[in-house]
C-alpha positions in Angstrom: 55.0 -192.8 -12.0 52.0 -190.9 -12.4 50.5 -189.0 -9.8 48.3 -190.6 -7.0 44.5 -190.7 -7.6 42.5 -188.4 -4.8 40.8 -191.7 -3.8 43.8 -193.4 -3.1 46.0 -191.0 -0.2 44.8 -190.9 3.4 44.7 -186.5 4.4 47.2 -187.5 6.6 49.7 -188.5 4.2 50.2 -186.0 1.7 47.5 -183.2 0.5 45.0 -183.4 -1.9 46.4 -181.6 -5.5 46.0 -178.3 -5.8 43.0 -177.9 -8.7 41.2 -181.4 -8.5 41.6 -183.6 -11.4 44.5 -182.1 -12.8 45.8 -185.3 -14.0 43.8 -187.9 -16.0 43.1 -191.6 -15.2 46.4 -193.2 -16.0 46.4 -197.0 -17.0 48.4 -198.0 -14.2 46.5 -196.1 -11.6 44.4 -198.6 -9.3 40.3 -199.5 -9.8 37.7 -197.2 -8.4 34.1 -197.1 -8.6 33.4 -194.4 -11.4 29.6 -194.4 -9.4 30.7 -192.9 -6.9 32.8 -190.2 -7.8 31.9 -186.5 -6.7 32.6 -184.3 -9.4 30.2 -185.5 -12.6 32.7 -183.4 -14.7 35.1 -185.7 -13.8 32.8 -188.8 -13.3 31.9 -188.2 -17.2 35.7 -188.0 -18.0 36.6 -191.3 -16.5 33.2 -192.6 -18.1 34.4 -192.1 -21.2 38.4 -192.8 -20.6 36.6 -196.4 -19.2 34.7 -197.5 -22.7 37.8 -196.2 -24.6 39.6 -199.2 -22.7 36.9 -201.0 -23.2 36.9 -200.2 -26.8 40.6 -200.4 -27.3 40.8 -204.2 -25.6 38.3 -205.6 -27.3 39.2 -204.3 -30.9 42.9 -205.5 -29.8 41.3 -209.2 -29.3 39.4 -208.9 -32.7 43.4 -207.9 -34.1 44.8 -210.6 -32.7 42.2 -213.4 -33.5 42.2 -212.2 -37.5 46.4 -212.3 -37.3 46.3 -215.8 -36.0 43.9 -216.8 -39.0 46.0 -215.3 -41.3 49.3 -216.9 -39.7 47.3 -220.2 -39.9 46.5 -219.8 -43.7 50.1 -218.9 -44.3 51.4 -221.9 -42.4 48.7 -224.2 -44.3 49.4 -222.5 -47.5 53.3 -223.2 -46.8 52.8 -226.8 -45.9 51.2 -227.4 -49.1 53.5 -225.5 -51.2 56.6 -227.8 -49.4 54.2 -230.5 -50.6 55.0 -229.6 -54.6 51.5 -228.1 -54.6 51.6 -224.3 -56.6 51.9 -221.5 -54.0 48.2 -219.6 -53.5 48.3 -215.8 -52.3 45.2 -215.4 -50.5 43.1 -212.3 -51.3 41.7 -209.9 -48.5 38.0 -211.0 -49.4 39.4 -215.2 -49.2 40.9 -213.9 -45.5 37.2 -212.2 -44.5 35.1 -215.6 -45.7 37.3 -217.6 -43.5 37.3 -214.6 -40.8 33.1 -214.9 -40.9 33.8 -218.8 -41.2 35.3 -219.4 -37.5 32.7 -216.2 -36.7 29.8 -218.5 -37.7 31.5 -221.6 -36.2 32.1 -220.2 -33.2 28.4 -218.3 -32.4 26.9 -221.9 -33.7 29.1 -224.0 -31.0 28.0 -221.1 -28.1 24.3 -222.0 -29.0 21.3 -219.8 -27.1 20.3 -218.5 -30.3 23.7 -216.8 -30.7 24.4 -217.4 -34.2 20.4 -216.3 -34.7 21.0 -213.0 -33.1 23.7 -212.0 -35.0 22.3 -212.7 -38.2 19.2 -211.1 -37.2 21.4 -208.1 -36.1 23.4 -208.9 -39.7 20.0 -208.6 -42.1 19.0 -205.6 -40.1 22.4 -203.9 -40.9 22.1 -204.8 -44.7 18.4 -203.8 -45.1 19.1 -200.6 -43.8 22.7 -200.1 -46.3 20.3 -201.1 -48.9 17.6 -198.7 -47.9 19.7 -195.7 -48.4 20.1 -196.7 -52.0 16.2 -197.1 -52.3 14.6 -194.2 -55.0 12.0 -192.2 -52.8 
């Protein structure tokens, strides 16, 4: 178990760890308000340690939805070869137009201007790839 969080023990209890902040925020360690933490040193630390979670869960979301595409391509593509059709290996670039497919389905069936935004945000991304290759 890791150690207790200075937050979390009553002074009566045990005492506070020797140097503060010896230890780092651990995942199972309990929530806290990063606000209003003392030490910035430390407030920056768990800061940063909270969009890396951030970061990490919602890049593990992105993972998970593009396996399920591609296990539902598979299972299609089986289907159709049990049917006596001729098997089809799917290339990476067939996988990412059906990724941006859903992407587009899904942003259009949120509506407020969703789909708009990111499209906008899309063309803005492009123009500037496309700028770097522009002759001065």
């Amino acid at each position: 178990a890791p150690p207790p969080h200075h937050h979390d023990q009553s002074p009566s209890l045990a005492p506070p760890p020797s140097p503060p902040h010896t230890h780092f925020l651990a995942l199972s360690s309990p929530p806290f308000c990063v606000q209003k933490e003392k030490d910035p040193k430390f407030r920056e630390r768990l800061q940063a340690r909270l969009q890396q979670l951030d970061a990490a869960a919602r890049s593990e979301g992105a993972r998970r939805q593009r396996a399920s595409l591609s296990d539902s391509a598979r299972a299609e593509e089986r289907a159709a070869v049990a049917a006596g059709k001729r098997p089809y290996y799917a290339k990476k670039s067939d996988l990412r137009t059906r990724e941006l497919l859903t992407k587009y389905e899904e942003l259009k069936r949120k509506g407020d201007g969703a789909l708009e935004k990111f499209m906008a945000k899309r063309r803005r991304r492009n123009a500037a790839k496309d700028h770097r290759y522009v002759p001065k």
